[in-house]
DRENMARNU-191155 format. One record per residue (C-alpha): residue number from 1; residue in three letters; chain; y, z, x. Coordinates in Angstrom, 3 decimals. Each point is the difference from the previous one (the first is absolute). Layout:
% residues N
k | r | c | north | up | east
NUM | Ala | A | Y | Z | X;
...
END
This chain:
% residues 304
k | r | c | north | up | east
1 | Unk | A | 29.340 | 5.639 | -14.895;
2 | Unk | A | -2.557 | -1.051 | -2.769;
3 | Unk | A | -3.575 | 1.147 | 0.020;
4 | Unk | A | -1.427 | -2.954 | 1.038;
5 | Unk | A | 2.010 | -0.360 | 3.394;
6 | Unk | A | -1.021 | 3.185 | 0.986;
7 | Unk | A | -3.396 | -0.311 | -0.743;
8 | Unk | A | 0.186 | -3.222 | 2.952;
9 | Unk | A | 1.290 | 2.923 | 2.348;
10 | Unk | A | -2.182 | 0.023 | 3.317;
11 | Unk | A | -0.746 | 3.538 | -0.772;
12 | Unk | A | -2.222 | -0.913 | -3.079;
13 | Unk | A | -1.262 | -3.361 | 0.887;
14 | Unk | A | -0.659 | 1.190 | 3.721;
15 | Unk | A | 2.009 | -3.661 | 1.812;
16 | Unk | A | 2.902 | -0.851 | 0.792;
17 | Unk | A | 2.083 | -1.816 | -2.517;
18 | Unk | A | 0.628 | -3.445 | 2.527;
19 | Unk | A | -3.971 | 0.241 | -0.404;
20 | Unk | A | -0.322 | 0.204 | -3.649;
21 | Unk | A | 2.588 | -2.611 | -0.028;
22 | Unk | A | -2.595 | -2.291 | 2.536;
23 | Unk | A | -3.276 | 1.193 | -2.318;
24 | Unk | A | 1.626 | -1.045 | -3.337;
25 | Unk | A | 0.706 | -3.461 | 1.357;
26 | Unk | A | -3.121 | -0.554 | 1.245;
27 | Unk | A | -2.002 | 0.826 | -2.668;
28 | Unk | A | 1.891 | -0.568 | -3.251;
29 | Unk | A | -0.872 | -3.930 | 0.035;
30 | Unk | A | -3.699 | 1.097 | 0.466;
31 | Unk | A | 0.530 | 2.401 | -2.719;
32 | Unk | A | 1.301 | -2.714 | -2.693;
33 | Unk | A | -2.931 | -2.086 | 1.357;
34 | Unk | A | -2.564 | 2.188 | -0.634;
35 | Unk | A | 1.633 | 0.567 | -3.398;
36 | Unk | A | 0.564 | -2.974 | -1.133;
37 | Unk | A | -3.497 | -0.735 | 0.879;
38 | Unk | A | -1.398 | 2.974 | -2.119;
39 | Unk | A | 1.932 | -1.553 | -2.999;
40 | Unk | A | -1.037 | -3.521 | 0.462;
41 | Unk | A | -3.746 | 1.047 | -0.483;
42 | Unk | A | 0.729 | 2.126 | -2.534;
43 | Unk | A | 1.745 | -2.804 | -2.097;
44 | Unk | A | -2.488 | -2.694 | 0.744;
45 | Unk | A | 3.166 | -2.324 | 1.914;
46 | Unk | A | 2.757 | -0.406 | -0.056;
47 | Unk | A | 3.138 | 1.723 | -1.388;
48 | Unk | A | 1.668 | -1.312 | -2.812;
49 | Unk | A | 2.959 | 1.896 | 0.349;
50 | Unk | A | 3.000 | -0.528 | 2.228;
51 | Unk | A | -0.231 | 2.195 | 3.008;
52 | Unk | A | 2.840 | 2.831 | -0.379;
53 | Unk | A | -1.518 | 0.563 | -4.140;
54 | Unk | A | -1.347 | 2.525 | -1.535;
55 | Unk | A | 0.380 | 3.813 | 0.506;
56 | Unk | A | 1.656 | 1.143 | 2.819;
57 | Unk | A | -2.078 | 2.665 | 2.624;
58 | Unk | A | 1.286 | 3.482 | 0.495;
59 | Unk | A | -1.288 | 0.171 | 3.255;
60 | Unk | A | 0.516 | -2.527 | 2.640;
61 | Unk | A | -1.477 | -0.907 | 3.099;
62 | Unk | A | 1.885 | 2.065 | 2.536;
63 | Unk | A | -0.870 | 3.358 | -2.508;
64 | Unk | A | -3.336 | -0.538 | -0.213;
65 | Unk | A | 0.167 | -0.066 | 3.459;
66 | Unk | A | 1.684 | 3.220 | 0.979;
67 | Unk | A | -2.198 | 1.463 | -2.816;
68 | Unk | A | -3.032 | -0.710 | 2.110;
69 | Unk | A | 2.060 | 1.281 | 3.122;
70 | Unk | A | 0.637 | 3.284 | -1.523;
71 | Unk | A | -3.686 | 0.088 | -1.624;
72 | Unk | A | -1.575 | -0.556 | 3.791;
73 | Unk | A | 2.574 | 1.891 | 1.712;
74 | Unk | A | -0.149 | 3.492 | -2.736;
75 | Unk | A | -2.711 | -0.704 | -2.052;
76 | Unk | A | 2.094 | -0.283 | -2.781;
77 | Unk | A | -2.062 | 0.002 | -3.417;
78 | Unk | A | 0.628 | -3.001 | -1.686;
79 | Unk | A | 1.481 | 1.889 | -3.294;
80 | Unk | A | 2.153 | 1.632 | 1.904;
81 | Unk | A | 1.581 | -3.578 | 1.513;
82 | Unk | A | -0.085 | -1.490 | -3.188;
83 | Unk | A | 2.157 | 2.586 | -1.467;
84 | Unk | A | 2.124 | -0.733 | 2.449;
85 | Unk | A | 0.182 | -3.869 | -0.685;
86 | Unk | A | 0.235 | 0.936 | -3.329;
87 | Unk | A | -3.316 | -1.895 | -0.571;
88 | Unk | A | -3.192 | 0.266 | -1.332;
89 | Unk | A | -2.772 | 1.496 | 2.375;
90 | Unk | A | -2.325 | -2.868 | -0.368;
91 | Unk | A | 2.885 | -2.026 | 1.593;
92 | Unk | A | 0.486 | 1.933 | 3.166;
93 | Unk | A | -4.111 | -0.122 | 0.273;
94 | Unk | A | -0.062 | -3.559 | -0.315;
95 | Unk | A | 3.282 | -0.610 | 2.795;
96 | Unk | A | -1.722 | 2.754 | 2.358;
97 | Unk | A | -3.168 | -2.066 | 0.076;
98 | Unk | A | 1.361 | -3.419 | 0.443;
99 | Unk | A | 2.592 | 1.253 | 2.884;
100 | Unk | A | -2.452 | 1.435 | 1.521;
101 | Unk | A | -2.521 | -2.705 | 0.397;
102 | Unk | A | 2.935 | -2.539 | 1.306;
103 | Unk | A | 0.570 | 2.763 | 2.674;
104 | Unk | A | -3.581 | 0.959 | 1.202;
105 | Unk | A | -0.248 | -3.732 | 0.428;
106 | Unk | A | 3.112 | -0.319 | 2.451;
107 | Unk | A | -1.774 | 0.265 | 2.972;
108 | Unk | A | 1.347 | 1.732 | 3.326;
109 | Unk | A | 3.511 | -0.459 | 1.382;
110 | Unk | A | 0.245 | -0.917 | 3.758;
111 | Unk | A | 2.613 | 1.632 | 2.358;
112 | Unk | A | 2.507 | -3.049 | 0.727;
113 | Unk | A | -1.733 | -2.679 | -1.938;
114 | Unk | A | 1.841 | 0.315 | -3.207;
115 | Unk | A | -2.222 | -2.817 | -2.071;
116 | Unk | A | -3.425 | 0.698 | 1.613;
117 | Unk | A | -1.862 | 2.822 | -2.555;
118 | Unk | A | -4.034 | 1.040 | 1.789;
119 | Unk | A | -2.565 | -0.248 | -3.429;
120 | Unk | A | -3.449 | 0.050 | 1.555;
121 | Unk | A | -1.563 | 2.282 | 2.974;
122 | Unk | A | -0.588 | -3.727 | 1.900;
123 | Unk | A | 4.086 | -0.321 | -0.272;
124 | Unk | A | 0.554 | 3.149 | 1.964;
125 | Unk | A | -2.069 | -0.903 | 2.544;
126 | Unk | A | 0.802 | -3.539 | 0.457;
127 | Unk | A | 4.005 | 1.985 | 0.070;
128 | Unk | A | -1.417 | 2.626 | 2.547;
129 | Unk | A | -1.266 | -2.950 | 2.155;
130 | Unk | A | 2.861 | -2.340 | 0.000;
131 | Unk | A | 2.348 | 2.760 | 0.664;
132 | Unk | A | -1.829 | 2.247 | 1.907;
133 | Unk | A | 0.086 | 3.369 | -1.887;
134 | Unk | A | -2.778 | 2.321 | 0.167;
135 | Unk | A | -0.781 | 1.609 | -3.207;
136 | Unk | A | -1.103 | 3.400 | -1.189;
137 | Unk | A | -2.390 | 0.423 | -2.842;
138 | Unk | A | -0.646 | 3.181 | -2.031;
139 | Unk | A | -1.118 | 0.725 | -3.018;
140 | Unk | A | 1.561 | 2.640 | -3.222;
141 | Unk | A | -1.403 | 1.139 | -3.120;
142 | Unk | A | 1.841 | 0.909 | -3.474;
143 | Unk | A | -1.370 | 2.134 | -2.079;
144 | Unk | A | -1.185 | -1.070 | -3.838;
145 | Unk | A | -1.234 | 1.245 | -2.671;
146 | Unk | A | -3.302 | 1.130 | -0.280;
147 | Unk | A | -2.360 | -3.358 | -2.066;
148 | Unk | A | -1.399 | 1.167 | -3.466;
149 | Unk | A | -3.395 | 1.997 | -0.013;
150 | Unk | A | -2.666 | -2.527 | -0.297;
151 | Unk | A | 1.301 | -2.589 | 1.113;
152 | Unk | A | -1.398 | -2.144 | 2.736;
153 | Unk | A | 1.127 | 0.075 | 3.805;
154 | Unk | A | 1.383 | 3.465 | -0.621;
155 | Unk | A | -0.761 | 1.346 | 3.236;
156 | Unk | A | 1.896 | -3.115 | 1.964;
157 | Unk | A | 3.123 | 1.232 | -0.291;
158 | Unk | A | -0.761 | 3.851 | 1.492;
159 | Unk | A | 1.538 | -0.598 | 3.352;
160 | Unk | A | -1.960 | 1.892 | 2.708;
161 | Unk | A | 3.179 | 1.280 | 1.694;
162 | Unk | A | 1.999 | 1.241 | -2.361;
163 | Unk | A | -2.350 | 1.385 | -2.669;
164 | Unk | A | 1.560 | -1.853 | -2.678;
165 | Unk | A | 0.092 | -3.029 | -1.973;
166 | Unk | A | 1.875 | -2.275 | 2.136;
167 | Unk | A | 0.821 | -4.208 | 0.297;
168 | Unk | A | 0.240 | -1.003 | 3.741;
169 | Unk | A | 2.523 | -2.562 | 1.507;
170 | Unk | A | -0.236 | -1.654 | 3.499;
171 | Unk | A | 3.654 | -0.674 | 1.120;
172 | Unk | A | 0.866 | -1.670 | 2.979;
173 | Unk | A | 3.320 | 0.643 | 2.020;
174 | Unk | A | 1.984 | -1.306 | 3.144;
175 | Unk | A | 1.108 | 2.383 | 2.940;
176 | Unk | A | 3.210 | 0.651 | -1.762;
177 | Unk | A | -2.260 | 1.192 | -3.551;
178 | Unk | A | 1.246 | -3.389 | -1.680;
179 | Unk | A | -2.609 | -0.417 | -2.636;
180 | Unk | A | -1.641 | -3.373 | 0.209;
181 | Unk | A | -2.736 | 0.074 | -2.062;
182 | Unk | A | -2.299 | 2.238 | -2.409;
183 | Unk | A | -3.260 | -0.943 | -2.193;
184 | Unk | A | -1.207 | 0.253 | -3.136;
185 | Unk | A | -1.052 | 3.974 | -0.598;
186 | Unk | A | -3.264 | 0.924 | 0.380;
187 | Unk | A | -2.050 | 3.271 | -1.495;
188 | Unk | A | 0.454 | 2.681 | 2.419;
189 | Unk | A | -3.465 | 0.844 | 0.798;
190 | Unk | A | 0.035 | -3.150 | 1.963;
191 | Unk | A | 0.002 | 0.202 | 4.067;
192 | Unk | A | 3.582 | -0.368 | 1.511;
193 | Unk | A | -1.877 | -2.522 | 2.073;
194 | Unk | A | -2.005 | -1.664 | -2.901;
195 | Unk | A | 3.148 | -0.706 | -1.878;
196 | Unk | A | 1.522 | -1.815 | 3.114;
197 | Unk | A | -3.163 | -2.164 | 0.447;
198 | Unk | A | -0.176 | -0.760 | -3.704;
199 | Unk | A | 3.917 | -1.008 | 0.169;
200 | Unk | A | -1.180 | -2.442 | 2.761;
201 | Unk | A | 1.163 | 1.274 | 2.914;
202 | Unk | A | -3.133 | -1.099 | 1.844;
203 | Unk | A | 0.471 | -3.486 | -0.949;
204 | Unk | A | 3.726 | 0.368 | 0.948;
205 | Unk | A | -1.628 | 1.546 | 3.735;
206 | Unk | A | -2.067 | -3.269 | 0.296;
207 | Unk | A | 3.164 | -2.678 | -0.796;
208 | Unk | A | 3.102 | 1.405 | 1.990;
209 | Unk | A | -1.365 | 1.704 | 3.241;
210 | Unk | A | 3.085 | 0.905 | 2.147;
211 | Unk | A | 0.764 | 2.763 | -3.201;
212 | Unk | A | 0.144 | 3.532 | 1.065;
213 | Unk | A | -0.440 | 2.738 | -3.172;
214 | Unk | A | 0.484 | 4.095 | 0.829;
215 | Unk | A | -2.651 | 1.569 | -1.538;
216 | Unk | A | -0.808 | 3.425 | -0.932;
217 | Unk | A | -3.756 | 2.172 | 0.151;
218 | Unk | A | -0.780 | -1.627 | -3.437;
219 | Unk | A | -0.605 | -3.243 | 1.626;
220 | Unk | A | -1.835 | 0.389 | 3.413;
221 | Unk | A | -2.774 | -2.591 | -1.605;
222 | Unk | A | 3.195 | -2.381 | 0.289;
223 | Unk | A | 0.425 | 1.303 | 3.518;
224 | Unk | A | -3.070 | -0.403 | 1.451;
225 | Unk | A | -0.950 | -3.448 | -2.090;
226 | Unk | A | 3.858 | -1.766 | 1.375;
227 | Unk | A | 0.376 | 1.978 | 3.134;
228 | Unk | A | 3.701 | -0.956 | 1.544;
229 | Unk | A | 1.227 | -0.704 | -3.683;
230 | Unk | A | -1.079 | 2.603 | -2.244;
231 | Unk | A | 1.931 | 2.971 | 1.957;
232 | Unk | A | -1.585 | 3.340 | -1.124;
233 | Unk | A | 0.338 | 3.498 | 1.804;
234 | Unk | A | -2.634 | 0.736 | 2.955;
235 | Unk | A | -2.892 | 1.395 | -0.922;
236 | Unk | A | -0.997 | 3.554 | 0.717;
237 | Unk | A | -1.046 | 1.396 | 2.699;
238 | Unk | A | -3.754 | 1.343 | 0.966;
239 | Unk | A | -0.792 | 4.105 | -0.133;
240 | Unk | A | 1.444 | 1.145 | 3.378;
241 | Unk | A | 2.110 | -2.463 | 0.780;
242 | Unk | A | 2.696 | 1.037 | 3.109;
243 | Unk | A | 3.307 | 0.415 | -0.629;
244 | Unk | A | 1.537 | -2.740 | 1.855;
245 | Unk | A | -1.893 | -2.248 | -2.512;
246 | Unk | A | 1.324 | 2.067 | -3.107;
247 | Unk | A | 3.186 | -0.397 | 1.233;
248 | Unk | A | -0.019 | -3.389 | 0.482;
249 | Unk | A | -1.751 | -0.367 | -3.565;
250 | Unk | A | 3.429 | 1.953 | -1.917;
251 | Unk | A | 2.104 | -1.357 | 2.013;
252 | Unk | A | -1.739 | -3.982 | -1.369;
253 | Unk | A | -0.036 | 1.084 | -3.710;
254 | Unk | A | 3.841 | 1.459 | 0.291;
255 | Unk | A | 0.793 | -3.460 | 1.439;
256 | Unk | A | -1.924 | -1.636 | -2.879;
257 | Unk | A | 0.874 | 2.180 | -2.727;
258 | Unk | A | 4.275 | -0.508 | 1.004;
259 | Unk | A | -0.855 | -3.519 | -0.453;
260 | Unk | A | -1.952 | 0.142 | -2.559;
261 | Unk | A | 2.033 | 1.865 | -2.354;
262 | Unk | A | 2.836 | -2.397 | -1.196;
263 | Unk | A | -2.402 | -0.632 | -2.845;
264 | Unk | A | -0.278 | 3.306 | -1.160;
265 | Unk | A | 4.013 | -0.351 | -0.239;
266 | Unk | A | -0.454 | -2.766 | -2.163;
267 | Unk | A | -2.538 | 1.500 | -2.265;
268 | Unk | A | 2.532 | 3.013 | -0.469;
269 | Unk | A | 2.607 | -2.527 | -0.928;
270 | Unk | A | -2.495 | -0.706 | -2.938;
271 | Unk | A | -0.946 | 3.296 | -1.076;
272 | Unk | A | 3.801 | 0.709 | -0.488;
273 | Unk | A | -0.138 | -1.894 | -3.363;
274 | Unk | A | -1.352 | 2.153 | -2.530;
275 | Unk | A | -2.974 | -1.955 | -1.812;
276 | Unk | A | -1.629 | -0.012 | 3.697;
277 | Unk | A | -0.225 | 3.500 | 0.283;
278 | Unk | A | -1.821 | 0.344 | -2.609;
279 | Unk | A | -1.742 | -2.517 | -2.934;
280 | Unk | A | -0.091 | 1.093 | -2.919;
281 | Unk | A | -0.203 | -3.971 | -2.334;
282 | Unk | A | -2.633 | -2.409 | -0.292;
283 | Unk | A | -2.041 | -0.449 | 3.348;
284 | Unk | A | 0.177 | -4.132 | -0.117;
285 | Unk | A | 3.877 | 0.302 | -0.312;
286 | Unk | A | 0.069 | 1.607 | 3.507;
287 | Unk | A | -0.103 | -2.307 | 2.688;
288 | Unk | A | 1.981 | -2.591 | -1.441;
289 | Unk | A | 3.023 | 3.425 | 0.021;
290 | Unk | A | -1.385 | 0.866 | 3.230;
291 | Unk | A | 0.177 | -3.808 | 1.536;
292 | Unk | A | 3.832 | 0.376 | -1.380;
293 | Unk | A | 1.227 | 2.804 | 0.873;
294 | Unk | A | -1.718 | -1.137 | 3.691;
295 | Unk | A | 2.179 | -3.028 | -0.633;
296 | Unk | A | 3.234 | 1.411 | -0.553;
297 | Unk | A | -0.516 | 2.846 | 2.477;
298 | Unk | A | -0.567 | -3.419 | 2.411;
299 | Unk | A | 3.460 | -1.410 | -0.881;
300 | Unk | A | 1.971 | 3.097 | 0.780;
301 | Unk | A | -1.604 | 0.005 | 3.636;
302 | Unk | A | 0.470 | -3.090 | 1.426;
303 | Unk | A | 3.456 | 0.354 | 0.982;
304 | Unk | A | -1.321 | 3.634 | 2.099;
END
């Protein structure tokens, strides 16, 4: 078995191989596109030589691809691939990026709808609507490294929670934990709740309004400003309250939390790939790895 078969095993690229197989189709042609695009601005037109000329590259499509897998899935350092490749380092950084890009910009996989992929927030809803799923919303945070002294919005990334530096995603699942849709990060001192307004949930609230979304404490202002939609916990109860009332107040937020919790399944099937447990590159390079690992962790479900 040569090296570079088993470095397309599932165990290092984290998928199956029929789905490596489907991902490599799908996004080699964009893949030439977007190079072939690179080199006609860089020549000023077109080429002058026949396609096929010139030097041949040491490392096509389908291993920059598993490259990326393995990077996302083990946090691989790019030296360490490119030894592997038996390439230069600068080449594995340059594949990892542009992989990575064509997956964050995937989209969401639907269960049973094989062609239909869910880009935007409005998409899921519109989806949740027309098919009648109710949603659950939460919220996770990664932790980064800590910005430079001195340098400006410093203090936006000190999440309140967790006492660190953190980036926050919103992440929307199905009651199965299908993932159907996350945003752009955010700093982590933001509001759970802030972050889900500023991804334009509200708007979303306004459009399609037979959508039900399980909600956690973090967003009672949801709860009380879409009552019937925005499904949060009850509240609690005065001093003094009797127990009958206590009872029937646990016995709600059990009920809630059981059906709430299908998202915190699919936020674990995140966290299982190592650069989400814990960030340690460039803080503008991670949504676009969180948005595809979200993406490939979305494939893998639909068939559960």
């Amino acid at each position: 078995m040569t090296v570079r078969s088993v470095l397309g095993h599932p165990l290092l690229t984290g998928i199956s191989t029929d789905h490596l197989a489907s991902l490599t189709a799908e996004l080699a042609n964009p893949w030439v596109a977007g190079v072939e695009g690179r080199r006609f601005r860089d020549r000023g037109g077109e080429r002058k030589r026949a396609p096929g000329a010139g030097a041949r590259t040491r490392l096509v499509f389908v291993d920059r691809l598993v490259a990326t897998l393995i990077h996302l899935r083990h946090d691989l350092p790019h030296s360490v691939l490119a030894l592997l490749y038996g390439v230069d380092r600068s080449t594995v950084t340059r594949a990892v990026g542009e992989v990575r890009r064509l997956l964050a910009t995937r989209g969401f996989a639907v269960p049973n709808r094989p062609g239909l992929r869910l880009r935007t927030l409005e998409d899921v809803f519109a989806y949740a609507q027309a098919e009648g799923v109710q949603l659950r919303l939460d919220a996770t945070e990664v932790q980064v490294r800590r910005p430079a002294a001195g340098r400006g919005g410093r203090r936006a990334f000190v999440s309140g929670k967790k006492k660190q530096n953190t980036m926050k995603a919103t992440v929307i699942a199905d009651h199965k934990g299908r993932t159907l849709w996350t945003d752009a990060l955010r700093p982590g001192r933001m509001h759970d709740a802030t972050a889900a307004r500023s991804a334009g949930i509200s708007r979303c609230f306004a459009h399609f309004a037979l959508v039900q979304v399980f909600l956690d404490d973090g967003y009672l202002g949801l709860g009380r400003d879409y009552p019937g939609r925005a499904l949060t916990p009850p509240r609690k109860l005065r001093p003094g309250a009797i127990p009958p009332f206590v009872e029937a107040r646990a016995r709600q937020r059990h009920e809630h939390s059981s059906l709430r919790i299908t998202v915190e399944h699919a936020l674990a099937d995140h966290k299982r790939w190592k650069q989400l447990t814990r960030w340690t590159h460039r803080r503008d390079r991670l949504p676009d790895t969180y948005q595809a690992i979200a993406s490939l962790v979305s494939d893998r479900t639909t068939t559960v």
